[in-house]
C-alpha positions in Angstrom: 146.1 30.8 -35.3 142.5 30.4 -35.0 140.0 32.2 -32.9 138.2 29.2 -30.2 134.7 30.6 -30.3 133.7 27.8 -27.5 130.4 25.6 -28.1 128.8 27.6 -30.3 131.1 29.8 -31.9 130.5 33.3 -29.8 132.6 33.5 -27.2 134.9 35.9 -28.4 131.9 37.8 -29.6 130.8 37.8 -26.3 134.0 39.3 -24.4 134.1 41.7 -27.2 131.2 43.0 -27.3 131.3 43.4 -23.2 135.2 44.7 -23.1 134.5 46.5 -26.0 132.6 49.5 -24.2 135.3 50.4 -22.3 137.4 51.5 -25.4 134.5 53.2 -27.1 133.3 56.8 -26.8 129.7 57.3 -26.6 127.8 57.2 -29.6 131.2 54.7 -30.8 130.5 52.1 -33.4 131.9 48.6 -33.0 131.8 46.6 -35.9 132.0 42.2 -36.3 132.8 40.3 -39.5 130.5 37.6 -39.4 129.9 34.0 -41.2 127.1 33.3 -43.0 124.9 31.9 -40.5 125.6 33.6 -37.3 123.5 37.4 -38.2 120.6 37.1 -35.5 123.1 35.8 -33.0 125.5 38.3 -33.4 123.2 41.0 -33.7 121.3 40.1 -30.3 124.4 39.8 -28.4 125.1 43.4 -29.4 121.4 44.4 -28.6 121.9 42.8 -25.1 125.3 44.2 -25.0 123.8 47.8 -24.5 124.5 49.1 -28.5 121.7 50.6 -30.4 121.2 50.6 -34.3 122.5 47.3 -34.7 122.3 46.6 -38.5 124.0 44.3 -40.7 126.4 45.0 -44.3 125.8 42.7 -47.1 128.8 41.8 -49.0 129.1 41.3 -52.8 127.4 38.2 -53.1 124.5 39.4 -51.0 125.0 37.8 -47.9 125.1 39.5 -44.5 128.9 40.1 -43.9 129.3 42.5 -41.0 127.3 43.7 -38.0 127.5 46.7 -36.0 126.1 48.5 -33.3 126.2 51.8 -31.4 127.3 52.4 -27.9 124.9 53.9 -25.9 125.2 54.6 -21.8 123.4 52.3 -19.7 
């Protein structure tokens, strides 16, 4: 089964990213697998999401694999 990611891809992202606080403590780190193409989108979600020190992971081919972000309170 395949994630629908809607018009653009982030969707599930997007519920996530917003259901996602619930679950974390603060100062919790949530972290996204991402394709190749998707690293500013991904990482401004999070930044709009409320999460702080969002960075990205390279993997071993040098390209930007996973983001992350940490929860902060609102």
């Amino acid at each position: 089964m395949a994630l629908d990611g809607g018009e653009d891809g982030l969707d599930f992202y997007r519920i996530i990213i917003k259901e996602g606080r619930k679950f974390l403590r603060e100062d919790g780190l949530i972290f996204f697998e991402i394709g190749h193409d998707q690293k500013e989108a991904v990482c401004g979600l999070l930044e709009l999401g409320g999460y702080s020190q969002v960075n990205t992971i390279k993997d071993l081919a040098g390209l930007d694999r996973v983001v992350f972000g940490r929860k902060i309170e609102r």
